[in-house]
C-alpha positions in Angstrom: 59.5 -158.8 237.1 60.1 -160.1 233.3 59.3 -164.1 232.9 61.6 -165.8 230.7 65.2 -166.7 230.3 67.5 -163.5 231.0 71.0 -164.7 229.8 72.7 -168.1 228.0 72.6 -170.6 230.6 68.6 -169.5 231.2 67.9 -170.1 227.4 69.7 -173.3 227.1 67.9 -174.4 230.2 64.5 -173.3 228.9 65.4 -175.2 225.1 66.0 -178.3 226.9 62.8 -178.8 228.5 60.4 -176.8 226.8 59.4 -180.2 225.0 59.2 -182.7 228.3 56.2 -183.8 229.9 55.3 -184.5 233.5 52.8 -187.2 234.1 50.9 -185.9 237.4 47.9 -188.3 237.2 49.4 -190.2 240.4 48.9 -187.2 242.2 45.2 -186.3 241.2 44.4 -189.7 243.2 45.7 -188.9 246.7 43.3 -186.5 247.9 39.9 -186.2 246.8 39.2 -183.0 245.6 35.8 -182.8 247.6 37.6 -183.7 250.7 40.1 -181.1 250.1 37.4 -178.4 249.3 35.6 -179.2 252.1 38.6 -178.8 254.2 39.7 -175.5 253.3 35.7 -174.8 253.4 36.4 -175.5 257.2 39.3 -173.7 257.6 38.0 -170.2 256.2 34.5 -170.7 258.6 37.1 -171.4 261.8 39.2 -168.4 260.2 36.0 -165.8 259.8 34.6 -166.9 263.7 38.3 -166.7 265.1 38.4 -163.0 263.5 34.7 -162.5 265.1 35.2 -163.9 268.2 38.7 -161.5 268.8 36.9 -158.6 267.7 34.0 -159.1 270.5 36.6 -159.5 272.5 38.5 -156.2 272.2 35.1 -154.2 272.4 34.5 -156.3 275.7 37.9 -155.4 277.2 38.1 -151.8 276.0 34.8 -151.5 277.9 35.9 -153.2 281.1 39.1 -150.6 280.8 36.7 -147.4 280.4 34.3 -148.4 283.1 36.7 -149.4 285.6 39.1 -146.4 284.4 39.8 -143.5 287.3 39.7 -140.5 286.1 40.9 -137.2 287.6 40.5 -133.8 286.3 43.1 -131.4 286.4 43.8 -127.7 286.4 44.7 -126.3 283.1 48.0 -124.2 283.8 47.3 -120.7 282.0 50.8 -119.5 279.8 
């Protein structure tokens, strides 16, 4: 994928406002960026034990299935 303008419209677009500015200091102040670090912090730990906890899970059930699995043997049929 090429990153700039591709035809007229794109170039006139990108010409006028190459030159504006945005003043986003408003938006540094809303959340504090310890707060927010510490959040997704959180998040990742509750992702990695979500991921731990359904992996025990599926070795705990695959062994309840083999242990109360039935199984039968049957004659091989000679061709």
């Amino acid at each position: 994928m090429a990153i700039g303008a591709k035809d007229k419209i794109d170039q006139l677009l990108v010409q006028k406002y190459a030159m504006e500015k945005v003043d986003n200091s408003s938006l540094t102040t809303l959340v504090d960026s310890n707060k927010m670090l510490e959040t997704i912090s959180d998040y990742a730990s509750m992702q990695r034990n979500m991921l731990a906890l359904n992996a025990r899970l599926q070795n705990v059930c695959s062994a309840i299935n083999a242990k109360s699995a039935i199984y039968v043997n049957r004659k091989r049929v000679s061709r």
